[in-house]
C-alpha positions as CSV (number, residue, x, y, z in Angstrom):
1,X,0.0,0.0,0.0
2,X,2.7,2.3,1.0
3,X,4.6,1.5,-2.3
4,X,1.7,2.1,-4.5
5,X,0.9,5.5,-2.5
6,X,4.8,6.3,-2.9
7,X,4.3,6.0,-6.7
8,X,1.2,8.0,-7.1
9,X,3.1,10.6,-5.5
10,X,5.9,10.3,-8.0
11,X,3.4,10.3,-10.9
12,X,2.0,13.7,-9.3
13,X,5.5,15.3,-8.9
14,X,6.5,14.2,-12.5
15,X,3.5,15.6,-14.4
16,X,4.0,19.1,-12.0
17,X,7.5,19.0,-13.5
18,X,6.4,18.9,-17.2
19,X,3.9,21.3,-16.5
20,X,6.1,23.9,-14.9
21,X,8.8,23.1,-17.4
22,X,6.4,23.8,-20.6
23,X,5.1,27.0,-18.8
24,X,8.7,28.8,-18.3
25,X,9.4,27.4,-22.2
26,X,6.5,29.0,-23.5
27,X,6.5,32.4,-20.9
28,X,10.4,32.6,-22.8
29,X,9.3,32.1,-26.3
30,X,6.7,34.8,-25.6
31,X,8.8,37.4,-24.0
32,X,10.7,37.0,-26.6
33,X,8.5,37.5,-29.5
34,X,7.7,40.9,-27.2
35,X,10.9,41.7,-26.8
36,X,12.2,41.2,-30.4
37,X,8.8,40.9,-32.7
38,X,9.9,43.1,-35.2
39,X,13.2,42.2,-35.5
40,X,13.6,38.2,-34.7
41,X,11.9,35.2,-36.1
42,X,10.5,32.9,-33.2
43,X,11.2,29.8,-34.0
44,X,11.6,26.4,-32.0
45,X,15.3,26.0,-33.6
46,X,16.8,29.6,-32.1
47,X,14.8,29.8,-28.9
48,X,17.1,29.1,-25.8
49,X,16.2,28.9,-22.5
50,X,18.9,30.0,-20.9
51,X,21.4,27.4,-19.4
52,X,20.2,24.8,-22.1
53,X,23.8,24.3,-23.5
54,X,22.1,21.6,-26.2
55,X,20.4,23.8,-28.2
56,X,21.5,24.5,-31.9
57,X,24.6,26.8,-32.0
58,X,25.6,28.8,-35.0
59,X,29.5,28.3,-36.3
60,X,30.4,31.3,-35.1
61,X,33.1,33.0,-32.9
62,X,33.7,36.2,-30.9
63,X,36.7,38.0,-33.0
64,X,39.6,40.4,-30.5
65,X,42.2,42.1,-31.6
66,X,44.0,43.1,-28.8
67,X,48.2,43.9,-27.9
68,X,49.3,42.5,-24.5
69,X,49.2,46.1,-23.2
70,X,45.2,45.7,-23.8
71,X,45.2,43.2,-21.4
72,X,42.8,45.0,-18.8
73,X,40.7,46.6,-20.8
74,X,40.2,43.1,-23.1
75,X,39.2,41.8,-19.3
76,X,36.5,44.3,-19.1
77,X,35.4,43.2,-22.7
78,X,35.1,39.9,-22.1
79,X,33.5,40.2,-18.3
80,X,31.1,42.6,-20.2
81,X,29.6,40.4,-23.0
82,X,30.1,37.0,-20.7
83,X,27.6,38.7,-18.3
84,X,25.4,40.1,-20.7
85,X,25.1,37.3,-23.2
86,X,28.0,34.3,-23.8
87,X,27.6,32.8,-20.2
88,X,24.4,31.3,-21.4
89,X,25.6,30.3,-25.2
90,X,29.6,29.3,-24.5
91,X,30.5,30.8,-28.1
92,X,34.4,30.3,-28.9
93,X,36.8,33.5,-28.8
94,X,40.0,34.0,-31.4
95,X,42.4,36.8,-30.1
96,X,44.5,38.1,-32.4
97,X,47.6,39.9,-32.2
98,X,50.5,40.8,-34.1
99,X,53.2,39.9,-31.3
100,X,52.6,37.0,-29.2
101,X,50.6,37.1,-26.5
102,X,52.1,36.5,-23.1
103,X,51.2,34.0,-20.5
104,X,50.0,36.4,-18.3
105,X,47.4,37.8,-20.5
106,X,45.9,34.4,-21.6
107,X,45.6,33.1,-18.0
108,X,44.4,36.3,-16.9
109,X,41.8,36.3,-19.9
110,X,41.2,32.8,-19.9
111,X,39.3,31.9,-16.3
112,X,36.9,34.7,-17.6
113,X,34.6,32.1,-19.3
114,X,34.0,28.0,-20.0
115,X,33.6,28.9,-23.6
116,X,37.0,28.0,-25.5
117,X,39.5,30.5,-26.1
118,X,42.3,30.7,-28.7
119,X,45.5,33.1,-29.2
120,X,46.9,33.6,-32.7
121,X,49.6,35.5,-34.4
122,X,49.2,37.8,-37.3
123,X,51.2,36.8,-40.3
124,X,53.7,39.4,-40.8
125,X,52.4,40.4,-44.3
126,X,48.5,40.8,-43.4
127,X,49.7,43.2,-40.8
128,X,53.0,45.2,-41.5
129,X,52.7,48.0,-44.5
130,X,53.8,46.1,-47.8
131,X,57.1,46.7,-49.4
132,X,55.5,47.9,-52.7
133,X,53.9,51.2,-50.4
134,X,56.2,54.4,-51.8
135,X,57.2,55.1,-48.3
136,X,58.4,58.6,-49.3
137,X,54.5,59.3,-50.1
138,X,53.2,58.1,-47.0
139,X,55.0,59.8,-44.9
140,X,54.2,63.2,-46.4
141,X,50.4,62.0,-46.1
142,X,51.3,61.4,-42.1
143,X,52.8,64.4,-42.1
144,X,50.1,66.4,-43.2
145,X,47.4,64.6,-41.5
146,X,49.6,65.8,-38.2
147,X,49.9,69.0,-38.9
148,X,45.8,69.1,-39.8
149,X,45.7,67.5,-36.1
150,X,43.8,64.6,-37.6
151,X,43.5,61.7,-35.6
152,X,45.6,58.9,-35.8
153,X,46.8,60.6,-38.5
154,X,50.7,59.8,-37.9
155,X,50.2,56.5,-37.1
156,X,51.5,53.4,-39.1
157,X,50.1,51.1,-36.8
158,X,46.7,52.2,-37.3
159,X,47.0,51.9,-40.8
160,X,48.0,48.2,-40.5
161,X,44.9,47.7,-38.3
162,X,42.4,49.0,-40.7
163,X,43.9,47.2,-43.7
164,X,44.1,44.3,-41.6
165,X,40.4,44.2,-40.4
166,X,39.4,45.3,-44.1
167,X,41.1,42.3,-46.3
168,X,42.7,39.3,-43.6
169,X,41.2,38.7,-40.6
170,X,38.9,36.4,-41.8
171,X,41.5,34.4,-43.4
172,X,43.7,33.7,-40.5
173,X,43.7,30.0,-39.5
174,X,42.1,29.8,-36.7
175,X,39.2,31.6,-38.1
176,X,38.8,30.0,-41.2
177,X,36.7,27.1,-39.3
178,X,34.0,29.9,-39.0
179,X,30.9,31.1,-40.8
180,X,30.1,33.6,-38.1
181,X,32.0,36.6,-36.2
182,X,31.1,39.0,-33.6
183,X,33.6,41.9,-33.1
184,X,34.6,42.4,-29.2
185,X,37.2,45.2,-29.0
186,X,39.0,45.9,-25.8
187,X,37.3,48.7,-23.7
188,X,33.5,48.5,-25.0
189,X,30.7,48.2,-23.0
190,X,27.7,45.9,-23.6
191,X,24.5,47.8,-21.5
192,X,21.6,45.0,-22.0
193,X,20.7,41.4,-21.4
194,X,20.5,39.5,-25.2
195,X,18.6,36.4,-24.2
196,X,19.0,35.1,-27.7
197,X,20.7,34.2,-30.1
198,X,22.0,36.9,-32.6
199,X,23.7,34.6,-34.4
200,X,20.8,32.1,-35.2
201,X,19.0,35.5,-36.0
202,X,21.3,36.4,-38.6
203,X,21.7,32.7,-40.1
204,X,17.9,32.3,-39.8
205,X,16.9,35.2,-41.7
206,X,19.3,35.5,-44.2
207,X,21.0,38.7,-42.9
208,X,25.3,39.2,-43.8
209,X,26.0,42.0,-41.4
210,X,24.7,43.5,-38.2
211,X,25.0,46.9,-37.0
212,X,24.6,48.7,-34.0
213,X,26.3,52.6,-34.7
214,X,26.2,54.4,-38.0
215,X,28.3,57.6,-38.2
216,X,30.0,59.8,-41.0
217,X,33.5,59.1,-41.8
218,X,36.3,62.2,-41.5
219,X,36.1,63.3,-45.3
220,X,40.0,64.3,-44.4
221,X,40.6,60.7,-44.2
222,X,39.1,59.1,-47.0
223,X,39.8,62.0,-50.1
224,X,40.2,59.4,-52.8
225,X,38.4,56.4,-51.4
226,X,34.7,56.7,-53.1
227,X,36.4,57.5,-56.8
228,X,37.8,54.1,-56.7
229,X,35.0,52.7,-55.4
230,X,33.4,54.5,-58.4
231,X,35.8,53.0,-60.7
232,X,35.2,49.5,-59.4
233,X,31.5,49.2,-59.9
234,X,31.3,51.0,-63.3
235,X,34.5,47.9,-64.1
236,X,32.5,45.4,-62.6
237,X,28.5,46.1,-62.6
238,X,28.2,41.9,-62.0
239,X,29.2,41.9,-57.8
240,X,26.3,44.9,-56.9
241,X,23.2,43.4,-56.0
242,X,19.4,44.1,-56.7
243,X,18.2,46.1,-53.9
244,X,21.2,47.1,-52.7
245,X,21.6,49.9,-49.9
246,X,22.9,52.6,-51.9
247,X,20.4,55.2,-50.8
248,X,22.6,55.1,-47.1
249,X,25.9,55.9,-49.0
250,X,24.4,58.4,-51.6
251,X,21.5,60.7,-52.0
252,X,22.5,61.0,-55.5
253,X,22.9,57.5,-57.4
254,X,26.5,57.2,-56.4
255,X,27.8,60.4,-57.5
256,X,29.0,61.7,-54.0
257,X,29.6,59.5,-51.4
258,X,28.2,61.1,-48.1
259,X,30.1,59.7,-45.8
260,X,28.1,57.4,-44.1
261,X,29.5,54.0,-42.7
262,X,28.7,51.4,-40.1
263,X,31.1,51.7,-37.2
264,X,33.0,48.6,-37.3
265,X,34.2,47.9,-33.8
266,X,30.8,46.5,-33.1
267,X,29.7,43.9,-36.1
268,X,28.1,40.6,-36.5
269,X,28.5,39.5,-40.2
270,X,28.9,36.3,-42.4
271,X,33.0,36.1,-42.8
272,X,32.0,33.9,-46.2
273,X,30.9,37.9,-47.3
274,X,34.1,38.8,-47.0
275,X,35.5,35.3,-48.3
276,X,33.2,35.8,-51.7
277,X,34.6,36.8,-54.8
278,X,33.3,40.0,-55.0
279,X,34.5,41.1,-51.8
280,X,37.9,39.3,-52.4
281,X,38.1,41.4,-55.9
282,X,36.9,44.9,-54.2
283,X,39.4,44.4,-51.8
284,X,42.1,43.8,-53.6
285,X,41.3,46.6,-56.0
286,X,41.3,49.2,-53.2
287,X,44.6,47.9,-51.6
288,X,46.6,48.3,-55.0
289,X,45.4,52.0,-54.4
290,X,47.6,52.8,-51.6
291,X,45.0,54.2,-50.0
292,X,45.2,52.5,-46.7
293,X,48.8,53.9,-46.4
294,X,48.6,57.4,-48.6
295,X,45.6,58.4,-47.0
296,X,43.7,56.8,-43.4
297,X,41.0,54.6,-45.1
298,X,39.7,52.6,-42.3
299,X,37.8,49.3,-42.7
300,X,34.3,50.9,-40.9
301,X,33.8,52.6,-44.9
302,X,35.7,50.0,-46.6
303,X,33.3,47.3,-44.8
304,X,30.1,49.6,-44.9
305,X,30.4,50.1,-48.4
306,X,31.0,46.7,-49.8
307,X,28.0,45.1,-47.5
308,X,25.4,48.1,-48.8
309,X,26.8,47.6,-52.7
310,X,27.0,43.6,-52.5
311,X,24.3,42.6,-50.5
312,X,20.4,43.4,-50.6
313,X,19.5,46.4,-47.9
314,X,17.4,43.7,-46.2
315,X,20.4,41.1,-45.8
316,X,22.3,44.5,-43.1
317,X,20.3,44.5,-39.7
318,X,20.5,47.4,-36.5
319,X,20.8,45.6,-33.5
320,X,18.2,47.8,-32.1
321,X,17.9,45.6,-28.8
322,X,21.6,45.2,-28.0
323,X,22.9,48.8,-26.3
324,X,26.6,49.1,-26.6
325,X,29.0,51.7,-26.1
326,X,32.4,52.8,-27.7
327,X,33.8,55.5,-25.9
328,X,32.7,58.6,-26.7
329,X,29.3,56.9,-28.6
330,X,26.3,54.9,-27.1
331,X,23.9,53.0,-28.4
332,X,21.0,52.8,-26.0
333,X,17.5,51.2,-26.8
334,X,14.9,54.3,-26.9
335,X,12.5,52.3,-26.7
336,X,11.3,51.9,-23.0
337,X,9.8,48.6,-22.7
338,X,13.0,47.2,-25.2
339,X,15.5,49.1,-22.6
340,X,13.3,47.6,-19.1
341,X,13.7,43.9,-20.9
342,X,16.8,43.8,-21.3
343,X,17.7,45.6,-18.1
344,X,19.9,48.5,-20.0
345,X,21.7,50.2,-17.7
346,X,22.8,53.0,-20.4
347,X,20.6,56.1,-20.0
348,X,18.0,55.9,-23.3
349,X,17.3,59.6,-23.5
350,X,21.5,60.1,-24.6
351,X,21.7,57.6,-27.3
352,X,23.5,58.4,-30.2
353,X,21.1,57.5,-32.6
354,X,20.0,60.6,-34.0
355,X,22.8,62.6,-32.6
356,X,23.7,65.0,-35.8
357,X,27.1,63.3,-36.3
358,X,25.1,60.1,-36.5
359,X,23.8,58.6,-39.7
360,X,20.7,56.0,-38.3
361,X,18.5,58.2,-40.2
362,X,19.6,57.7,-43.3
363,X,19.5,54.0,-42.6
364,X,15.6,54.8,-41.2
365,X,14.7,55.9,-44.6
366,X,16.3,53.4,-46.8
């Protein structure tokens, strides 16, 4: 008798289990169509209930490029998006640098997170200025950017930075395993809770690059850059897509470039975009320009331009929901019930978004 009660009771208990489990799945998958209805696609595949460490994963990895001296501000990086988002979906990291990173750093780095972490070097040539660069030339353009108190404008190291994000990264070894990146650079600030999965989002809806910021370049910087651009489409009218995103680079068909990029240290994007052939050929074109070196072309226009010429505008998302911050620019939700979900702790009413060096509203009205 006392056995067959015993079982009842475990019956009982194991039907309240399924209940309460179905309940919290199902209270999740609504939030979350609130949260993100206009914006993510609600499907069983890309719902996680957080701590589920079984559910589908995306082949994607969390991209730093970071010196040893970075090595705090990489720790506040990491602790940042761990909290926010990766301690619930163990994506990989790659670090990159172009010394060797010490032991110090990776231990130091490494007991931030269960998720696995790898260091690589930088092949000398993807990073260091080439040998072909007239030398002579660019240090007169360094000069002059100096004196014109432009920033970073003296700077070779910079220069190898944004040629190196614009045409290698994504060929380096350790991330040629991956479909997926998400750009984490040391000393950025993530403000919200994601309890999903951007990744899937972007897989699951077709999308090549996500965005969060979107700002005009320095024209000082870029003088030369959107006449080869120019010269590149009218030489090869095949690589731009059908409804493309022109309209956010120009309000005149493509005969003045307004300056408006996607700022790079924050993206999500499809690395086989970059890995394509008209990518591969855009790239290659520009870099035969000495631009990178003769003048400060950085990969946020480089980048922003390629993904709104070779992709359809619908394929490039804003991360509306995910608030983030790159010193001296935020981006906060602005819309209340987003920024109370996700438990923002940026203040919404100073978001950058439609600040006037910002250029969101020419991505609103594409």
């Amino acid at each position: 008798m006392l056995f067959a009660k015993n079982t009842v009771a475990r019956y009982i208990l194991l039907v309240l289990g399924l209940v309460i489990t179905i309940h919290y799945t199902l209270t999740f998958s609504y939030l979350t169509r609130k949260l993100f209805g206009d914006t993510y696609i609600d499907t069983p595949s890309t719902i996680d209930v957080y701590g589920n460490t079984t559910a589908r994963r995306a082949n994607a990895t969390f991209v730093i490029l970071a010196r040893n001296s970075d090595l705090e501000s990489t720790v506040r990086s990491i602790r940042e998006i761990e909290e926010r988002f990766n301690r619930h979906f163990q994506y990989p990291y790659v670090l990159l640098n172009e010394q060797e990173f010490t032991a110090h750093f990776k231990e130091r780095v490494s007991v931030l997170t269960r998720a696995k972490m790898e260091f690589g070097l930088i092949p000398h040539d993807d990073w260091f200025q080439p040998e072909w660069i007239n030398e002579e030339k660019a240090t007169a353009a360094r000069a002059q950017m100096v004196n014109e108190k432009i920033i970073y404008g003296g700077s070779i190291s910079y220069r190898n930075m944004c040629r190196f994000n614009s045409g290698f990264f994504f060929k380096h070894h350790l991330l040629l395993p991956y479909k997926w990146y998400w750009r984490i650079e040391p000393d950025v600030h993530f403000h919200c809770d994601i309890p999903y999965d951007p990744f899937l989002f972007m897989e699951d809806t077709n999308k090549v690059y996500g965005f969060t910021i979107a700002m005009y370049e320095f024209e000082k910087t870029i003088p030369t850059l959107w006449r080869h651009v120019m010269d590149f489409v009218k030489a090869h009218p095949e690589y731009i897509a059908d409804g493309n995103a022109m309209g956010f680079l120009s309000g005149n068909a493509g005969k003045t470039y307004n300056l408006c990029h996607f700022w790079s240290n924050f993206e999500i994007a499809d690395m086989d975009f970059w890995r394509a052939p008209a990518y591969q050929a855009f790239f290659d074109y520009l870099d035969k320009q000495g631009g990178f070196y003769y003048e400060r072309w950085g990969d946020a226009p480089v980048h922003s331009i390629a993904a709104s010429l070779f992709a359809k505008k619908e394929q490039i998302h804003f991360f509306n929901e995910i608030g983030y911050e790159h010193q001296p620019y935020t981006h906060c939700p602005r819309d209340e019930a987003v920024w109370r979900r996700g438990k923002c702790s940026c203040d919404r009413t100073r978001s950058f978004d439609y600040d006037g060096y910002s250029c969101l509203n020419k991505w609103d009205q594409l």
